[in-house]
LUMZA-296432 format. One line per 4 residues: number of its first residue (from 1); their letters; for each residue x, z negated, y negated of C-alpha. Coordinates in nm, 3 decimals. Layout:
NUM> a> X/Z/Y; ... $
This chain:
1> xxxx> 1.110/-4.118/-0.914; 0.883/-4.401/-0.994; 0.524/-4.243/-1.161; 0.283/-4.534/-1.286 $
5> xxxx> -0.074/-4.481/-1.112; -0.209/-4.306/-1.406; 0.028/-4.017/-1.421; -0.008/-3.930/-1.036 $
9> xxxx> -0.345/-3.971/-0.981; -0.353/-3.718/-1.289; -0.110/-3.516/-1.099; -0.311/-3.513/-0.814 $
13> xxxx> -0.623/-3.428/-0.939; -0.493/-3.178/-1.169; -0.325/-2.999/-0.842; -0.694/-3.025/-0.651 $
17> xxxx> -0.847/-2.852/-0.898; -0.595/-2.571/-0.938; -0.619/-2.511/-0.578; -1.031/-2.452/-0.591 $
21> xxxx> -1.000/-2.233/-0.908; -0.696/-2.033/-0.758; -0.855/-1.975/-0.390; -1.201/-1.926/-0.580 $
25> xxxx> -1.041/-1.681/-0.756; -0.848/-1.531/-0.462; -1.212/-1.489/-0.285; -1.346/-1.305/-0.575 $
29> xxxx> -1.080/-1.071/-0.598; -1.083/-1.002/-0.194; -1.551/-0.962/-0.247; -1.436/-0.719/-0.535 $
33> xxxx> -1.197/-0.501/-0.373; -1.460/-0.494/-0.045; -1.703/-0.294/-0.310; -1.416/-0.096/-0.422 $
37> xxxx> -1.441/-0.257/-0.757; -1.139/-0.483/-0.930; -1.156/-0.805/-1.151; -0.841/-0.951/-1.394 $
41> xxxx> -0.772/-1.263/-1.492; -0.917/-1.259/-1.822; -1.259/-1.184/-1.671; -1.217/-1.496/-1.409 $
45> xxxx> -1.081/-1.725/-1.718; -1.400/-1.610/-1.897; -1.615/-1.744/-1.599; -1.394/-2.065/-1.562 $
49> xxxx> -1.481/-2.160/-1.912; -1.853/-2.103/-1.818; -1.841/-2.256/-1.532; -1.747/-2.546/-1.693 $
53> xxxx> -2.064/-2.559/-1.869; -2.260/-2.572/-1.555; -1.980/-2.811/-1.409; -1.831/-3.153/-1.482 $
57> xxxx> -1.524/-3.137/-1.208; -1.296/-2.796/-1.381; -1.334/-3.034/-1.699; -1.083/-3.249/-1.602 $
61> xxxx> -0.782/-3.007/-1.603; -0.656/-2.791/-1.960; -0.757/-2.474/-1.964; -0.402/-2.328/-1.994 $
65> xxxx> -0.345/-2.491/-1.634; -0.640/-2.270/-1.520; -0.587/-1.919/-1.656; -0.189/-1.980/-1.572 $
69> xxxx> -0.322/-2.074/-1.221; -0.525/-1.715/-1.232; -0.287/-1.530/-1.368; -0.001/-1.676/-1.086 $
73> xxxx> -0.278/-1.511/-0.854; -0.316/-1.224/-1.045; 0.078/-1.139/-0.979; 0.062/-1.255/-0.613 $
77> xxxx> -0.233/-0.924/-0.576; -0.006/-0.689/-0.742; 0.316/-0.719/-0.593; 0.192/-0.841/-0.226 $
81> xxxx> -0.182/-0.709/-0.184; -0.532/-0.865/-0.260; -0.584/-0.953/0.106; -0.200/-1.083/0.163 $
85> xxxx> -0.256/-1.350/-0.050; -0.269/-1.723/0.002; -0.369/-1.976/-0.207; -0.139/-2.214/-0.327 $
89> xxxx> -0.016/-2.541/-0.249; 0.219/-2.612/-0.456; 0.170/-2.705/-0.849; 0.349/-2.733/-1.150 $
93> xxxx> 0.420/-3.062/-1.307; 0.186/-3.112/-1.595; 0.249/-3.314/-1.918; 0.039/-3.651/-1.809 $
97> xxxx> 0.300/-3.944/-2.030; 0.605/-4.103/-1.987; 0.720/-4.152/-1.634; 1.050/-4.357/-1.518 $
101> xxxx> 1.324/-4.235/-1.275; 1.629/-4.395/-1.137; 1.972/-4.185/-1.149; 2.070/-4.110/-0.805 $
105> xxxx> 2.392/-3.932/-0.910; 2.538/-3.794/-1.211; 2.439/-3.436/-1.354; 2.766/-3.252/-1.447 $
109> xxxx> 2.679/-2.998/-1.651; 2.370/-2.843/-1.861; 1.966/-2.884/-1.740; 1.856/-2.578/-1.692 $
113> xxxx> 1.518/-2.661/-1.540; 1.327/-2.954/-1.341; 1.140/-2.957/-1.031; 0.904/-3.233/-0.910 $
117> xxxx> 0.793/-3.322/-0.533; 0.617/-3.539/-0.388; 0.680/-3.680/-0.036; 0.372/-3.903/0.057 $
121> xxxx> 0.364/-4.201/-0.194; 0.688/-4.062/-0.335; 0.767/-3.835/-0.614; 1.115/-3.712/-0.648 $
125> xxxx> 1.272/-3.481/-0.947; 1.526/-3.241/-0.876; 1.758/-3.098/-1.166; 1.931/-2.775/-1.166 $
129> xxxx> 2.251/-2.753/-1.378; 2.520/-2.529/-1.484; 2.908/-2.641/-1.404; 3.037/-2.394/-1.508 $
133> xxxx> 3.258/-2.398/-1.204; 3.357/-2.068/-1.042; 3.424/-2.051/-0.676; 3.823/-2.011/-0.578 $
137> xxxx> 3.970/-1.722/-0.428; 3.925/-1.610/-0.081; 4.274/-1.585/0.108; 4.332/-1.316/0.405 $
141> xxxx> 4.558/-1.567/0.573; 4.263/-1.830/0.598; 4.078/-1.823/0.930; 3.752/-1.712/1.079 $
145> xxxx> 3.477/-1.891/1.239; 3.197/-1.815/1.496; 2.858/-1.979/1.514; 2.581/-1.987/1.820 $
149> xxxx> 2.286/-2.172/1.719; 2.057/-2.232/2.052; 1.819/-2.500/2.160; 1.994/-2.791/2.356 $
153> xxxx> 2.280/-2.797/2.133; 2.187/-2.622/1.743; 2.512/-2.539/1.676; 2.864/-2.403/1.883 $
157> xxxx> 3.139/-2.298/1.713; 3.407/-2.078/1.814; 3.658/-2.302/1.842; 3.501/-2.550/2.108 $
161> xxxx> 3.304/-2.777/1.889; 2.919/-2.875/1.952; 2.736/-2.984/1.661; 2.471/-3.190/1.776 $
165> xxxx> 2.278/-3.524/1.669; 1.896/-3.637/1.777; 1.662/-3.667/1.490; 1.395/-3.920/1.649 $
169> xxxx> 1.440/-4.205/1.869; 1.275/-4.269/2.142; 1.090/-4.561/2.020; 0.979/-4.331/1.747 $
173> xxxx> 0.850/-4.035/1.953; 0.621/-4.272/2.137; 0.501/-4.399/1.834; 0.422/-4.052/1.687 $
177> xxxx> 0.278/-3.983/1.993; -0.020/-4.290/2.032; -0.040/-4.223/1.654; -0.147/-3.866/1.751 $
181> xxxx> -0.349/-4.018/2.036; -0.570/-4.212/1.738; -0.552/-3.939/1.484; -0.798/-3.729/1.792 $
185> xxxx> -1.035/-4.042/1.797; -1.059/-4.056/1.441; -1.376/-3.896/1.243; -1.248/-3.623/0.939 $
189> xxxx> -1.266/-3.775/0.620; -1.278/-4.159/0.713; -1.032/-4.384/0.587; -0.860/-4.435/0.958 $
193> xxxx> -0.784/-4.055/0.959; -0.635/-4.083/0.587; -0.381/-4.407/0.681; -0.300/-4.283/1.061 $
197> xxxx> -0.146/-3.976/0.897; 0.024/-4.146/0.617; 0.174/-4.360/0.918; 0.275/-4.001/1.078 $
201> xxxx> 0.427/-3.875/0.749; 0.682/-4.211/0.725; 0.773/-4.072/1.057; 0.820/-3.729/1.020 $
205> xxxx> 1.004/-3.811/0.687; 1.265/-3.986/0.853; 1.304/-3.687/1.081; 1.316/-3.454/0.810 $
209> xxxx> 1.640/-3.645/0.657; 1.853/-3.712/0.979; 1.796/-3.291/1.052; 1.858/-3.239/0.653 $
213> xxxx> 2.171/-3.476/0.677; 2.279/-3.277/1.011; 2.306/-2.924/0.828; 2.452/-3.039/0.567 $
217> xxxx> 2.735/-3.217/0.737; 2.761/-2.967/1.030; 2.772/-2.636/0.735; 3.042/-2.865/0.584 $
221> xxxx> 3.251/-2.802/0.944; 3.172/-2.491/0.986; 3.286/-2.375/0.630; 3.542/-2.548/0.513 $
225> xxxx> 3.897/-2.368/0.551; 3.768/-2.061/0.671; 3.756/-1.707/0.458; 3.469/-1.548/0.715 $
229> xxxx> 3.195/-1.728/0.886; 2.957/-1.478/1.139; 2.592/-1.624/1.263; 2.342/-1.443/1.485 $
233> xxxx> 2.082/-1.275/1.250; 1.843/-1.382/1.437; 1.441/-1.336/1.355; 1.327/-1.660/1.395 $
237> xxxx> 0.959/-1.593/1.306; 0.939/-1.351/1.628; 1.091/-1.613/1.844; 0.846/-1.866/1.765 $
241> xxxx> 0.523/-1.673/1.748; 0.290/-1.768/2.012; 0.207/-1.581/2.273; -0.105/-1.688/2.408 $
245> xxxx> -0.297/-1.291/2.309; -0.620/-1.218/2.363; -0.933/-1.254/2.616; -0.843/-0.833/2.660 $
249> xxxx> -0.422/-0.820/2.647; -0.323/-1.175/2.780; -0.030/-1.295/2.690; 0.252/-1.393/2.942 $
253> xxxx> 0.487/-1.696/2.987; 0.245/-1.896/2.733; 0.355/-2.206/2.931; 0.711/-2.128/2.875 $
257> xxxx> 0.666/-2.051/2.504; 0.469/-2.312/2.451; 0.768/-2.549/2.503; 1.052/-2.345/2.355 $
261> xxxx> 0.868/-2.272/2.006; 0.904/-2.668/1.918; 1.176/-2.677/1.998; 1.317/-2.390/1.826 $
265> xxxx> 1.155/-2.527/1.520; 1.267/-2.883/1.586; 1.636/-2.763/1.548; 1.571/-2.606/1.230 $
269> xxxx> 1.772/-2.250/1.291; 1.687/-2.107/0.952; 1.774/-2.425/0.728; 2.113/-2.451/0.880 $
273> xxxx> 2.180/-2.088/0.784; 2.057/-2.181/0.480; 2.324/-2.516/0.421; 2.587/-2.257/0.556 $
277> xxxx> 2.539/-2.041/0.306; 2.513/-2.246/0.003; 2.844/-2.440/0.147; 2.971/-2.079/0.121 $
281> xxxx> 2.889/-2.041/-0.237; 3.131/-2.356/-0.328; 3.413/-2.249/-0.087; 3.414/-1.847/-0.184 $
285> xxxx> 3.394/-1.835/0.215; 3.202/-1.494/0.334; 2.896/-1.509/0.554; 2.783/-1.226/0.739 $
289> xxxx> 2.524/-1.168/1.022; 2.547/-0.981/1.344; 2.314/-0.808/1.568; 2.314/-1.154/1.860 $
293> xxxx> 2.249/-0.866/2.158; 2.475/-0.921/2.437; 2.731/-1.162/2.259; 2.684/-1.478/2.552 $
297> xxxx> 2.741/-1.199/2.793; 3.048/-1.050/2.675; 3.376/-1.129/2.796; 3.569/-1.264/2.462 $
301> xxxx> 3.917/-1.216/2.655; 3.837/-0.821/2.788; 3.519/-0.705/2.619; 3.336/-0.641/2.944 $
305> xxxx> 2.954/-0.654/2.908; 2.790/-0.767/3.278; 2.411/-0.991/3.263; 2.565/-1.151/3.588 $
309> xxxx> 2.846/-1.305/3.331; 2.635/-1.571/3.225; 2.569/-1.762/3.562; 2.331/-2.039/3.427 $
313> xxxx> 2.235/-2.101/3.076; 2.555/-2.319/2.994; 2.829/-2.161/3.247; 3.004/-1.806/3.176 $
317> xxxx> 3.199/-1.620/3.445; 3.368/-1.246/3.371; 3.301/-1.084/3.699; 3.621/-0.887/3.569 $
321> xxxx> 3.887/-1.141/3.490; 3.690/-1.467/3.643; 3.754/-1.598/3.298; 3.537/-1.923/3.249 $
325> xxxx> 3.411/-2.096/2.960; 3.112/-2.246/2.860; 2.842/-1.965/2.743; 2.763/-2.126/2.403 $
329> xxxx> 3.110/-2.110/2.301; 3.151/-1.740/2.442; 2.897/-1.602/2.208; 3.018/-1.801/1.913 $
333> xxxx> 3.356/-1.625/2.002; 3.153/-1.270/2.004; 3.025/-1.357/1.626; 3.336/-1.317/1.452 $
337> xxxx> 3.475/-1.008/1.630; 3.142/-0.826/1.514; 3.131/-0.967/1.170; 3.521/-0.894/1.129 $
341> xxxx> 3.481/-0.523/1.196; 3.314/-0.404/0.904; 3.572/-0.629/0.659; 3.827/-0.429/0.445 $
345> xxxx> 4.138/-0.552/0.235; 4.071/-0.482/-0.118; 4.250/-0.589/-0.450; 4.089/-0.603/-0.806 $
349> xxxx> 4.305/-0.503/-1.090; 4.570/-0.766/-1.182; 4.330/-1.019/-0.898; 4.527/-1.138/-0.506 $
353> xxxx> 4.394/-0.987/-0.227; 4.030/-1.100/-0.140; 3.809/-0.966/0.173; 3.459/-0.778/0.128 $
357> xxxx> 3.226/-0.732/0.362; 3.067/-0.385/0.386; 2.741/-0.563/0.639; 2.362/-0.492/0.508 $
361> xxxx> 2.379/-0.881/0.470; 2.711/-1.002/0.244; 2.740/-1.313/0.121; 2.994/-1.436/-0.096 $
365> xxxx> 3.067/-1.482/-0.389; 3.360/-1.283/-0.456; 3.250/-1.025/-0.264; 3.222/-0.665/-0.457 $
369> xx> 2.816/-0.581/-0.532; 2.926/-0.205/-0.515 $
């Protein structure tokens, strides 16, 4: 989308000024509830209008942007705590004039609402719709599918594939990295500091497309043709949490950790689950979750469970069987045998046979809600 100076710099200064007034706010509320006293957001719109008495900079933004921005963190304290709370950083779009777009791709169907980003110097609207299309029926002859997401390759599926694709050149790495290099020599605030990270966001931008691009193509493979697809639930936010401690409980393998939480992060685990799933949603495929203990180390041909089956981090060997196979692939092949034990047959009235899962985690969307 293509906004005229006008209606972003509006934009952006409307979104500064509901950050102040909504962490402002947030502080109050946290210096209240340290007395054991409580404050609403009528009482804080009360003191924004006075405070724009006193103050020429909350003049520039509608009131109605400001008491919607206190009551937004008015709902945050009730349902997740004053002290959980975190201001915001993202804004709604707010009427400003006429701004042009260029049609990327047809709609199909009704608007139901309208989101805008911005990216850097770009602003981009998204629309969601209604098709009206319903997802087909799942089949019990149609096959399963096993995924392993780890760090050298993000995805293995259970039939021998790797999905894999690099994100950033090497020309572009060692660009990022001097422009990191002059982002430390640069003073906060100055003008160098401002245009060395706009450099770094064209970058990172790039980056962000290619992995984008990867999910959505490799959730395409993974999906397609299959009635059952089984990931590793895996909590992602406890694998990348640092582990550096404190000066009294030191924390060990920082070194170690230090390396594998980028690059964790750099495959993006959780947005590939995420391009799964909504692949699933237009299929009618089934995703479910397992518990990921013990599935590179299990034999897929005998079921025996040994930690000297997995003899480096890419080579499997049953000490039972002396089956071999490459360990990525083994506990892709584990996923599905977990995630098909819970499924049962079941046939609506005057509907073919579907599958349900009966997993804490179902997806699908002819799956049964009780």
């Amino acid at each position: 989308m293509t906004a005229h100076c006008f209606g972003a710099c509006v934009q952006e200064e409307f979104g500064n000024i509901r950050r102040a007034v909504g962490n402002t706010g947030l502080e109050q509320r946290r210096g209240y509830r340290r007395r054991g006293a409580w404050v609403g957001s009528v009482r804080q719109a009360r003191a924004v209008a006075e405070a724009k008495v006193e103050h020429s900079w909350p003049k520039a933004a509608p009131s109605h942007i400001l008491q919607q921005t206190l009551r937004d963190v008015d709902t945050a304290c009730r349902r997740h705590g004053t002290f959980r709370g975190r201001g915001k950083s993202k804004q709604r779009w707010q009427p400003s004039g006429w701004v042009t777009f260029r049609w990327s791709r047809s709609l199909g169907g009704a608007v139901k609402s309208a989101t805008v980003t911005r990216d850097g110097k770009h602003w981009y609207v998204s629309f969601l719709v209604e098709d009206g299309v319903k997802a087909p029926a799942v089949s019990l002859e149609r096959r399963r599918r096993g995924g392993d997401r780890g760090v050298v390759t993000p995805a293995a599926t259970s039939d021998g594939q790797f999905l894999d694709r690099g994100f950033v050149s090497p020309g572009e790495a060692a660009r990022y990295r001097r422009l990191q290099q002059r982002l430390a020599r640069t003073r906060k605030g100055s003008e160098r500091r401002r245009a060395c990270r706009a450099k770094m966001r064209v970058i990172m931008r790039g980056v962000r497309d290619r992995r984008q691009d990867f999910h959505a193509q490799s959730a395409r493979q993974m999906v397609d043709g299959n009635a059952l697809v089984v990931l590793e639930d895996l909590n992602i936010a406890a694998m990348t949490a640092t582990a550096r401690g404190s000066v009294a409980e030191p924390g060990v393998r920082v070194r170690q950790k230090y390396g594998l939480n980028p690059a964790i992060l750099d495959k993006g685990w959780h947005s590939f689950e995420l391009a799964v799933r909504n692949r699933a949603r237009r299929t009618g495929a089934t995703v479910r979750t397992v518990n990921p203990a013990r599935t590179s180390t299990t034999c897929p041909v005998r079921g025996h469970v040994h930690p000297d089956n997995r003899k480096s981090r890419a080579r499997f060997v049953c000490t039972a069987c002396g089956h071999e196979e490459h360990a990525d692939t083994v506990g892709a092949k584990d996923t599905p045998a977990r995630g098909h034990a819970g499924h049962r047959p079941w046939r609506p009235r005057r509907q073919p046979v579907r599958e349900a899962p009966t997993s804490v985690k179902p997806q699908g969307i002819n799956a049964p809600t009780a």
